[in-house]
C-alpha positions in Angstrom: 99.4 98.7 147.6 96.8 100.2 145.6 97.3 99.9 141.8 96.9 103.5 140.2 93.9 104.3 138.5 93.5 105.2 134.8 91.7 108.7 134.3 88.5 107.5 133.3 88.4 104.7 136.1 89.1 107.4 138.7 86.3 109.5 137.4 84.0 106.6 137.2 84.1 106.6 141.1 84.3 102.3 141.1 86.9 99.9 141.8 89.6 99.7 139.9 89.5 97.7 136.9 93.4 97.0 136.2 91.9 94.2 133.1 90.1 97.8 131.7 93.6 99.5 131.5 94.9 95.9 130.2 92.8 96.4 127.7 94.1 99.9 126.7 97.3 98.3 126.5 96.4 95.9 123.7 93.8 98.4 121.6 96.9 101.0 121.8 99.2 98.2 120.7 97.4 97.5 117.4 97.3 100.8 116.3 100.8 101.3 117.0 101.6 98.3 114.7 99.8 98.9 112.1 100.6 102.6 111.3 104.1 101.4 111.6 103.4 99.3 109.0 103.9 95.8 110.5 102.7 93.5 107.8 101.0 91.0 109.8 99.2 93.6 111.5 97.1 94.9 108.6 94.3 95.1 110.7 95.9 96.5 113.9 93.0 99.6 113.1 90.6 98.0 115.1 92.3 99.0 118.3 90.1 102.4 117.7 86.8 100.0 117.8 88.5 98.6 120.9 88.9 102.3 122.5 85.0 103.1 121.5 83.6 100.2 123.8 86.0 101.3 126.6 85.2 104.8 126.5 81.0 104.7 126.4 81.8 101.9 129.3 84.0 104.2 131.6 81.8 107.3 130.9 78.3 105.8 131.2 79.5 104.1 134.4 80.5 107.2 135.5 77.3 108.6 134.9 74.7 105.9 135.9 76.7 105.9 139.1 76.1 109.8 139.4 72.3 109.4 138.6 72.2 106.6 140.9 73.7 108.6 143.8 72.0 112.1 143.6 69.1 111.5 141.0 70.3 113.4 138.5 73.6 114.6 136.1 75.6 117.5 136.3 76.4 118.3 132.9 78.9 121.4 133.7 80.7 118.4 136.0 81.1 116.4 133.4 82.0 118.8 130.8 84.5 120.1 133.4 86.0 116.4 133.9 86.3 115.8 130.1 87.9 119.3 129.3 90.8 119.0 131.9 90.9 115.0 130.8 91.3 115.8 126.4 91.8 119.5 126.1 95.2 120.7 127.3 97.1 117.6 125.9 95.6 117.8 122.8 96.5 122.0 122.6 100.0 120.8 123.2 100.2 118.8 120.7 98.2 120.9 118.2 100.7 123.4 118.6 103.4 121.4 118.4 102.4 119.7 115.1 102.0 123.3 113.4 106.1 124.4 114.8 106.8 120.8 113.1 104.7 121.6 110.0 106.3 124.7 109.7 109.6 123.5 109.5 109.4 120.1 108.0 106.5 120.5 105.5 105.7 122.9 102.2 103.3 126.0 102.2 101.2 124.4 100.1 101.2 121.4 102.8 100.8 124.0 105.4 98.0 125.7 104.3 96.0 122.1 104.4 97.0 121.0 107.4 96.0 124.7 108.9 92.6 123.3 108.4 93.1 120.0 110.0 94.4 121.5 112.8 91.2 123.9 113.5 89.1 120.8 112.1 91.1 118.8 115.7 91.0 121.9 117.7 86.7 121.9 117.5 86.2 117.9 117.4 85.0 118.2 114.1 88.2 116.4 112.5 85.9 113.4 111.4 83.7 115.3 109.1 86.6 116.8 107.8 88.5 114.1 106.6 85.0 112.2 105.8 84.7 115.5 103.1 88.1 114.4 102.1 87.4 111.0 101.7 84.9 111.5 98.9 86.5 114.0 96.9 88.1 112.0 94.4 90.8 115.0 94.0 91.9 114.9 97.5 92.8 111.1 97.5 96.4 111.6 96.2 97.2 114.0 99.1 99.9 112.8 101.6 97.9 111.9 104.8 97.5 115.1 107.8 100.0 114.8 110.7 96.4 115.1 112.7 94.6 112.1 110.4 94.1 110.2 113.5 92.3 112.9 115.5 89.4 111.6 113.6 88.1 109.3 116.4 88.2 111.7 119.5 86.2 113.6 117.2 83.4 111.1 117.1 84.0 110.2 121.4 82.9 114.2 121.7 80.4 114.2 119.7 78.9 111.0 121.2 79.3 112.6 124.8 78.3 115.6 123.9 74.9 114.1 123.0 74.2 111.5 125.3 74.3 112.7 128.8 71.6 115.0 127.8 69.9 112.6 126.5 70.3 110.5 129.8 69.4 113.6 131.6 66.3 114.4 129.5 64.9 110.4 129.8 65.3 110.7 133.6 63.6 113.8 133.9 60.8 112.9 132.0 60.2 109.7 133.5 60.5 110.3 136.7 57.5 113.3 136.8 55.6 110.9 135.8 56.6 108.3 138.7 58.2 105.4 136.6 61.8 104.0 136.6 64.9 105.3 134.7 66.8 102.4 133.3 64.3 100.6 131.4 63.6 104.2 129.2 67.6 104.3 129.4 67.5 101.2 127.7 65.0 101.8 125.0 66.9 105.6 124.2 70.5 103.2 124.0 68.9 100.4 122.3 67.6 103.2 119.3 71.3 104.6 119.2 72.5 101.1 118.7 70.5 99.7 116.3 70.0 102.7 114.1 73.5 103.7 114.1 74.5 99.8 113.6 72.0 99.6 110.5 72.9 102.9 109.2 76.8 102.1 109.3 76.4 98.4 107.3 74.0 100.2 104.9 76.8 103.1 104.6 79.9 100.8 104.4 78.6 99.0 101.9 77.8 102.2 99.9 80.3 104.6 100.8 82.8 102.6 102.9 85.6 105.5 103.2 82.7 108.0 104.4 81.7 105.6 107.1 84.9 105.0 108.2 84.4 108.9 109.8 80.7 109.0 109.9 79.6 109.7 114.1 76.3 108.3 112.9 78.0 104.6 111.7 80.1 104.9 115.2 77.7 105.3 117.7 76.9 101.7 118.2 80.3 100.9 119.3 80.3 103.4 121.9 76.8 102.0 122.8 77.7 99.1 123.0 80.4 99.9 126.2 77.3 102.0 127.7 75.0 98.9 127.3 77.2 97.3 129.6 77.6 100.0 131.8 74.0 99.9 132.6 74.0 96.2 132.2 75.7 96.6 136.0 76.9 93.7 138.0 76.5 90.3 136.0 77.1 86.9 137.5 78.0 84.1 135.3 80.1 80.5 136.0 83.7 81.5 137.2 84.8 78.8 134.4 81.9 80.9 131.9 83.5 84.2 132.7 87.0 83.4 132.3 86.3 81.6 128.7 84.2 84.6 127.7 87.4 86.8 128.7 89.7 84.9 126.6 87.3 84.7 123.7 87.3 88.3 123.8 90.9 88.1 123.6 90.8 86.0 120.6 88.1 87.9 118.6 90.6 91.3 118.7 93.3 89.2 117.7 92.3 87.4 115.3 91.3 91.2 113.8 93.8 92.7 114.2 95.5 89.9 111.8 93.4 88.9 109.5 91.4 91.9 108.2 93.5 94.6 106.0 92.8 98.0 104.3 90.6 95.9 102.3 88.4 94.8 104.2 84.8 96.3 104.4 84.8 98.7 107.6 83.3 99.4 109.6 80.2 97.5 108.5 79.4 93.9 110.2 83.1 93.2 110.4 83.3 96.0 113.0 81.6 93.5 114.9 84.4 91.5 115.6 86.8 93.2 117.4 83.7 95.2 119.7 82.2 92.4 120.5 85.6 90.9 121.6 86.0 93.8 123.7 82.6 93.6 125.3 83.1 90.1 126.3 86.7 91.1 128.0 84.9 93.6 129.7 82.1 91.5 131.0 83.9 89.1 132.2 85.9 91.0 134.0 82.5 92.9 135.4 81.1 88.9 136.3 84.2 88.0 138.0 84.2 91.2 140.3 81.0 90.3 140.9 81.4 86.4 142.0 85.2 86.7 143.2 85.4 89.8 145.4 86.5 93.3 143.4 89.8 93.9 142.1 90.8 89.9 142.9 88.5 88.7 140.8 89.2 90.4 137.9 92.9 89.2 137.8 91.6 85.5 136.4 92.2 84.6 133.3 93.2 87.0 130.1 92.5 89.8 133.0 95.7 88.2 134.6 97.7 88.8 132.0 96.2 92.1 131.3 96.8 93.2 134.9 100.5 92.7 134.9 102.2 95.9 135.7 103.7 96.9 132.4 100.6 96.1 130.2 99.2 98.5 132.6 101.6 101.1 132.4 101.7 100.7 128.4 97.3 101.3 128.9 97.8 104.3 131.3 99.9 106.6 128.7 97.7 105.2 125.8 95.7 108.5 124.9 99.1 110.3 124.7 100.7 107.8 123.1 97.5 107.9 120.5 98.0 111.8 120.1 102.0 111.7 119.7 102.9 108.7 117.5 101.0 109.6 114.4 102.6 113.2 113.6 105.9 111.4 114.0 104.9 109.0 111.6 103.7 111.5 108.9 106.6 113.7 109.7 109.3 110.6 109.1 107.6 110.5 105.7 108.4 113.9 105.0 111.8 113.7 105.9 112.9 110.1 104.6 110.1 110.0 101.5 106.7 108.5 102.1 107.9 104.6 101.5 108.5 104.2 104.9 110.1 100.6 106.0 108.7 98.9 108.3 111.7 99.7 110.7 111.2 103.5 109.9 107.7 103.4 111.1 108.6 101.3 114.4 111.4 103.8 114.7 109.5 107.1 114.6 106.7 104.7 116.8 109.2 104.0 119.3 110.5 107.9 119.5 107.0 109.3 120.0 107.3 107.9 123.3 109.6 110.4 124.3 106.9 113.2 124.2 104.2 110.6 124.9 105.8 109.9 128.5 106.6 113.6 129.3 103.9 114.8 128.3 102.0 112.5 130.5 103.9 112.9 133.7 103.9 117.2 133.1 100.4 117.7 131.8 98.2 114.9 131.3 98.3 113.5 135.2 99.1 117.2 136.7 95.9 118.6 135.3 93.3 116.0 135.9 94.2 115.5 139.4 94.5 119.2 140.2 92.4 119.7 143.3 91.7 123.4 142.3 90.1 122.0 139.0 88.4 119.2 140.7 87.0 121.8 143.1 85.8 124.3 140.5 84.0 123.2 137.7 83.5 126.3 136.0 88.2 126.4 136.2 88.5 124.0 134.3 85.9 124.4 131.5 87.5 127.9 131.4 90.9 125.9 130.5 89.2 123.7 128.4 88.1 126.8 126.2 90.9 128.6 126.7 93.1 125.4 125.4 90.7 125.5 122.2 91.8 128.9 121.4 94.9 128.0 121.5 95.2 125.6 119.3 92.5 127.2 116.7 94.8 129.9 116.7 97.7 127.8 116.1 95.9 126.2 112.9 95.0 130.1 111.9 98.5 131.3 112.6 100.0 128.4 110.5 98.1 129.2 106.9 98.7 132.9 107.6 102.5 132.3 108.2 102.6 131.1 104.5 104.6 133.3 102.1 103.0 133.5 98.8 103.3 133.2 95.7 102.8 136.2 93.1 100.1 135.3 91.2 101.6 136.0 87.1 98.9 137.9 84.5 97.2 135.8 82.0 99.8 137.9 79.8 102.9 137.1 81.3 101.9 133.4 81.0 102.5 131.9 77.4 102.5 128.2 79.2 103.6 125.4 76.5 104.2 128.6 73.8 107.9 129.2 75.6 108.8 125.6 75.2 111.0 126.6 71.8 112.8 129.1 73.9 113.2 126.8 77.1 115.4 124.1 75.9 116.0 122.8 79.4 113.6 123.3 82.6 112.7 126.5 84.0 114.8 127.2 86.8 113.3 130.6 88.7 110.2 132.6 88.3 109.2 135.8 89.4 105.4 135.5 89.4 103.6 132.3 88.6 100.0 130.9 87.1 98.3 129.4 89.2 99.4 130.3 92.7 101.2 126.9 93.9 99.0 127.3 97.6 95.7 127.9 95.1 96.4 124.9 92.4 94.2 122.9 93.7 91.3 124.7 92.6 92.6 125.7 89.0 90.4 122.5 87.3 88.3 124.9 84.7 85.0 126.4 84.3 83.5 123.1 83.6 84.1 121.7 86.5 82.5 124.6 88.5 80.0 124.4 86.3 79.2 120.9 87.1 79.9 119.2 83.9 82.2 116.4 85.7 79.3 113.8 87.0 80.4 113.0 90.9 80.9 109.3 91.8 77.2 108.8 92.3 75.8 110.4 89.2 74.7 108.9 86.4 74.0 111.5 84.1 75.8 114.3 82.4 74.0 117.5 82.6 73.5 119.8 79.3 76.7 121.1 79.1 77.4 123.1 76.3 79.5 125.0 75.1 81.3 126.6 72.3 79.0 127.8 69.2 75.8 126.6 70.2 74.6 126.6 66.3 77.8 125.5 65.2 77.7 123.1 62.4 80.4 120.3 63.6 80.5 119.5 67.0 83.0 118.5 69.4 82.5 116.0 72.5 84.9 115.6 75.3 84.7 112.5 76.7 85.9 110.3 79.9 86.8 111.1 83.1 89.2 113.4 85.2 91.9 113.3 82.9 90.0 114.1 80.3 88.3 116.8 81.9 91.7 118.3 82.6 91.5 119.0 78.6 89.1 120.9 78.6 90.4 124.4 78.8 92.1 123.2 75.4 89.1 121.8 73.8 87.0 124.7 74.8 89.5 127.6 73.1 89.9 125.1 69.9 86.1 124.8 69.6 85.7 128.8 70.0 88.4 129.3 67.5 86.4 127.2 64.6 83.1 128.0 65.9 81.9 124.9 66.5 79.5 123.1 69.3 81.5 121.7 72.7 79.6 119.2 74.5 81.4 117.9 77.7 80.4 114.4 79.1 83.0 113.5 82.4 82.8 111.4 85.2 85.1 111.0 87.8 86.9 108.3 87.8 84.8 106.5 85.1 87.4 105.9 82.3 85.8 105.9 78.7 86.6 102.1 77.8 83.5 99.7 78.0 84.6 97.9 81.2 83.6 97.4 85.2 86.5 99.1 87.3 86.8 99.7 91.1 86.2 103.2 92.6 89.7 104.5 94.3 87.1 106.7 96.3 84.2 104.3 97.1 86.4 101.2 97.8 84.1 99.0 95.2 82.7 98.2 92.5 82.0 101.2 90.4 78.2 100.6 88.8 77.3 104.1 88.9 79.9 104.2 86.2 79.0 101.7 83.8 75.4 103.6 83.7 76.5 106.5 83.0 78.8 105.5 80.2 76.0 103.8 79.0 74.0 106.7 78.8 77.3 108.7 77.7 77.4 106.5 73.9 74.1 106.5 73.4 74.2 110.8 73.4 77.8 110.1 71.1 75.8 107.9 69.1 73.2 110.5 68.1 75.3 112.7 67.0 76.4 111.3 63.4 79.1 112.2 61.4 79.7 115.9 62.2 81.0 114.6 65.6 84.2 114.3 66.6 84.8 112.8 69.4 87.7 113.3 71.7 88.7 110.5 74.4 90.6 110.3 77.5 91.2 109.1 80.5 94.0 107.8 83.2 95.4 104.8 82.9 95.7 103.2 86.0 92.4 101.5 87.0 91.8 98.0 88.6 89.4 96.6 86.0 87.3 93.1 86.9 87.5 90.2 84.8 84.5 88.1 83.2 84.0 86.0 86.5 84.4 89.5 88.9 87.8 88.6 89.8 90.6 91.7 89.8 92.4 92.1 86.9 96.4 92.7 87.9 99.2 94.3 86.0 99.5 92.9 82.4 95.8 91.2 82.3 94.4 94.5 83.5 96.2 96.1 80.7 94.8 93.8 78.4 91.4 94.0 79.2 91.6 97.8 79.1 92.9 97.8 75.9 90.3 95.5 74.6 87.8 97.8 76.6 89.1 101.1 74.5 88.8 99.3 71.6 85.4 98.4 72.1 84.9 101.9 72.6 86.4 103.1 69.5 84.4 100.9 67.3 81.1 101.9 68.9 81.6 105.0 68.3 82.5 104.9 65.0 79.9 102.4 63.9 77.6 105.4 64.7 79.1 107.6 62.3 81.1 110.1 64.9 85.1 110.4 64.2 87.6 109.4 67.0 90.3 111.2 68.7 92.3 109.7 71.7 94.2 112.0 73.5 97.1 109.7 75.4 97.0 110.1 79.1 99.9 112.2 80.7 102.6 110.9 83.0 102.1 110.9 86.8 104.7 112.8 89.2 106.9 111.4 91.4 105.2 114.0 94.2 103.0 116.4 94.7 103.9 119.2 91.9 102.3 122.3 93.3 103.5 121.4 96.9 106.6 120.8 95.7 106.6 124.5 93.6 105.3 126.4 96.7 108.6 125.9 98.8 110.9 127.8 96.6 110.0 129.6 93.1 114.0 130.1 92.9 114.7 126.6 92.4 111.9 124.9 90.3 114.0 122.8 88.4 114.4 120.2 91.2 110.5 120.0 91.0 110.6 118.1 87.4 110.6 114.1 87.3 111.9 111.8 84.9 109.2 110.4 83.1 109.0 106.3 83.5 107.6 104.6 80.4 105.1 101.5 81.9 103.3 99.4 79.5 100.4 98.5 81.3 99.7 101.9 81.4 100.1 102.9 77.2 97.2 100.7 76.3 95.4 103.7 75.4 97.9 104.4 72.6 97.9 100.7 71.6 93.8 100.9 71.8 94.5 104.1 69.4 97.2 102.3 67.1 95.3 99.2 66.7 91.8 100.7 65.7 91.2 102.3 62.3 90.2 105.5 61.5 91.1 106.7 65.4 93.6 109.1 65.6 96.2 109.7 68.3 97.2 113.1 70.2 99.8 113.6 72.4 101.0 116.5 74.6 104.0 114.2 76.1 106.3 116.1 74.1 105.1 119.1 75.5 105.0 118.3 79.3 108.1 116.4 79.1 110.5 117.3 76.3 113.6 115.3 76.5 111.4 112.3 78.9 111.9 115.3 82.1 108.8 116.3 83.3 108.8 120.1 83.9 107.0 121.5 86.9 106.3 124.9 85.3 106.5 125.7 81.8 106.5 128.9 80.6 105.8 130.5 84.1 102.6 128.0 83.9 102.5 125.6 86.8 101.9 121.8 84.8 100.6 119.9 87.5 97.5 121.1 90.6 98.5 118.0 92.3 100.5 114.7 90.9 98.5 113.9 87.9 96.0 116.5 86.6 97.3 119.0 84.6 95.8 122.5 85.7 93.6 124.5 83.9 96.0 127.3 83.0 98.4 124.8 81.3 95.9 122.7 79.3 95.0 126.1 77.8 98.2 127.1 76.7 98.3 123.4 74.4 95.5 124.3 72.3 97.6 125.4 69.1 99.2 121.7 69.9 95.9 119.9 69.8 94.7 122.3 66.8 98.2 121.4 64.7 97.4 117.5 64.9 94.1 117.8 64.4 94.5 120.0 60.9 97.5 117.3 59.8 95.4 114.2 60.5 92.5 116.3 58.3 90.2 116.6 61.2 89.6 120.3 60.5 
């Protein structure tokens, strides 16, 4: 009996390659595993890599064997053969991730993952979450139910490229008389090698960025469509079968060894494509010397051929497209710790929808002879599918009630705190809007007075009394930038200068740290400090300069090794403290400001679901002393003095989520804008009693 085809070998027009749908099995596998959380699995992400060689093989198969046949592509074919293949199963679940959203997430959530789900709807999900990935404010988010939408974004964008490009090589070459594949090779050979170069250079620059970048990507799916128009290959029988379970062993040995970690894509990417391109050559050489479909079942191809690794390689795409929601939408309902049982749980019930899905839409629509027959049919569903679910995404932020946004006057923030003795409990209006916290990070921000990861200088940024006498300088990173609302009311109260030197994630203590955002080492931050001092240092004694910054940071040691819980700590206190006494030994006075508790969740997320019940939004605040070296830096160094609002954000140690009808938090650690203002009398109190003023 005939073994059923996968979609993309039926559409290829070849025999059969049962290893190819094998090899779906394992690439789907791994990233099963490791979103589940299997420990020993870490590396399980490189089943994606796997799916990129697969799919440029499969589709530039199918297209060199079209060229070959009639001389030329259809492109309104193959657009036709890809909508009916992605586009309805994908609407499906689109839509069914915003019903789910709707009931198991917050507004605020809901409003974000609207995006996401237009982002998926118009294969642009990549660039999306690549935006994301460098904005050091969005990495405390709770990942998007449509996260791994990311990689069919980069397929479509590859195939919506190259057969044009295929097209416009063989047109041009063959008016002027000369053959197609070698200028087939030169256009695939460019792709490769300047989208391999471009994604080591980016990796090693900004590794979370490549991870999404098309441009970093496209070798991998080059690499399949090298050897699609690599053709028939004969090699040993004895040769091909090693290659084939070398192959197996590269992807393996992947898929447990690297972690989150390790640098990828980059030249580690190579491993697991490479092992894939050798699994599928072998099985292309053994066709070729052993007779078709026979031939492929030696060695790893045997095992790949077996009947349920096939079946688990047929329903891989749904299976991609349902397990992940289920995954992120476990985490909303049991808390996002998930065990590892949890994650292989909500794994193993995404196969429900995976299998039905499958046999009702998936298989129904890309064999439907009407479709097959009518081009132009099924790039009308294709469309008609991504209205769908762009509406869905619309429909989903619109569906969001709000909340009243309260007047500046209706808003006295830390001021109610002596008439609040225990948490707020309702509202009627609140400041900021919980679905617009986000954004509420002050003018200096906006105004770009907080230096982005690859900066290395602050700009002018002044503020205040520009001929004031004394001068005031906010100093550090996001957390103190979060301050500056207060800093920038005290300084207009005395009339005094405000110059604002931030960074993000650059903490004020003289010592290397890792970027959260970048994945490495943080240079770009000891330059700018650098250059940070030496403007302090200028400034003589009628500076005062006030300090902050957070507290958790992975520092490196003397030898570049990372620093760890209590020797961390230690060598950020010693950092501070160098700091301090630079400072001073210029003349300017020092002010720490202690960095504030981090939430349990996300605050204004949390806020958005029900302004009735905003008590259950506070936390208990958890005292950790790796993170209080600031106030030990502070204690320990004369002449610095200490400020802090802890008593104001968390009277009695509970954290409040809105104070005086002031939302605290715009996500789990920064305070907003419209809070930090209401704590200037705070800050202006302890500065007069230490005789600052």
């Amino acid at each position: 009996m005939e073994p059923r085809k996968s979609p993309d070998e039926a559409e290829a027009g070849r025999r059969f390659r049962p290893d190819i749908e094998g090899l779906r099995a394992v690439a789907i596998v791994a990233v099963l595993l490791c979103h589940a959380g299997v420990p020993f699995l870490a590396g399980g992400y490189v089943g994606v890599d796997v799916f990129f060689v697969i799919s440029g093989f499969l589709i530039t198969r199918l297209l060199v064997g079209e060229l070959d046949r009639s001389g030329t592509i259809s492109l309104r074919g193959f657009y036709a053969r890809r909508a009916k293949r992605l586009l309805p199963l994908s609407a499906v679940l689109l839509a069914a991730v915003g019903v789910l959203s709707m009931l198991l997430l917050s507004p605020l959530r809901n409003t974000e993952v609207a995006g996401d789900i237009v982002s998926s709807a118009l294969y642009v999900a990549n660039w999306h979450f690549a935006a994301q990935s460098v904005d050091y404010f969005a990495q405390g988010l709770e990942p998007s139910p449509v996260l791994h939408l990311w990689s069919l974004a980069i397929e479509e964008q590859f195939y919506l490229v190259w057969p044009g490009l295929m097209l416009l090589a063989t047109w041009l070459w063959r008016r002027r008389g000369r053959p197609v594949r070698p200028v087939l090779w030169v256009v695939l050979a460019l792709i490769f090698a300047g989208s391999l170069a471009y994604g080591i250079v980016l990796t090693g620059e900004k590794p979370a960025f490549a991870y999404f970048s098309t441009f970093g990507r496209a070798w991998e799916l080059g690499l399949g469509a090298a050897l699609a128009l690599l053709g028939a290959v004969r090699l040993p029988r004895l040769g091909a079968v090693a290659l084939g379970w070398a192959g197996v062993a590269a992807i393996v040995y992947a898929s447990l060894a690297f972690t989150a970690q390790t640098s990828f894509p980059g030249t580690a990417a190579l491993v697991p494509t490479l092992g894939a391109a050798a699994l599928i050559l072998s099985g292309t050489a053994l066709a070729a010397s052993a007779g078709g479909v026979t031939g492929v079942r030696a060695g790893a191809g045997g095992v790949l051929s077996l009947a349920p690794v096939r079946y688990v390689g047929r329903i891989s795409y749904s299976w991609y497209l349902w397990h992940w929601p289920f995954i992120v939408f476990a985490a909303a309902i049991w808390g996002p710790r998930l065990s590892v049982v949890a994650g292989l749980a909500a794994v193993a019930a995404s196969w429900v929808p995976t299998q039905l899905t499958h046999t009702l839409i998936e298989d129904p629509v890309r064999r439907a002879p009407a479709l097959r027959r009518l081009p132009n049919r099924a790039i009308a569903l294709g469309l008609a599918c991504t209205v769908v679910a762009v509406g869905v995404g619309i429909a989903l932020g619109a569906a969001q009630t709000t909340v009243p946004t309260a007047k500046l006057s209706q808003v006295p923030g830390a001021a109610a705190l002596p008439e609040q003795p225990t948490p707020q409990e309702t509202a009627v209006a609140l400041r900021p809007n919980p679905l617009k916290a986000r954004a509420d990070r002050g003018r200096s921000y906006y105004e770009g007075c907080m230096v982005g990861i690859e900066g290395t200088n602050s700009n002018k940024c002044l503020y205040g009394d520009p001929h004031g006498e004394r001068t005031l300088i906010l100093f550090g990173d996001s957390h103190a930038m979060q301050y500056f609302p207060t800093v920038d009311e005290l300084a207009e109260n005395l009339h005094w200068r405000l110059i604002v030197l931030t960074k993000a994630e650059c903490p004020p203590e003289e010592i290397e740290v890792r970027s959260m955002v970048e994945d490495r080492e943080y240079s770009q931050c000891d330059v700018w400090r650098q250059s940070a001092l030496e403007r302090i240092e200028q400034g003589g004694k009628s500076v005062t300069v006030l300090m902050s910054g957070d507290t958790e940071y992975t520092p490196y040691g003397p030898h570049g090794e990372e620093l760890k819980e209590d020797g961390a700590a230690a060598a950020m206190e010693a950092g501070y403290k160098r700091t301090l006494r630079r400072i001073q030994a210029a003349g300017p006075r020092t002010v720490v400001i202690r960095d504030n508790p981090t939430a349990s969740g996300d605050v204004p997320s949390c806020v958005s679901e029900d302004i009735q019940h905003l008590a259950r939004c506070a936390f208990r605040r958890h005292r950790e002393w790796d993170r209080e070296y600031d106030v030990r830096a502070a204690e320990s160094t004369p002449n610095t003095h200490l400020v802090s609002f802890i008593a104001d954000i968390c009277p009695g140690e509970v954290c409040r989520a809105v104070i005086g009808n002031a939302l605290t938090y715009r996500d789990k650690d920064h305070l907003t804008a419209t809070f930090a203002r209401t704590l200037e009398p705070m800050l202006e109190s302890d500065l007069r009693e230490d005789g600052l003023l």
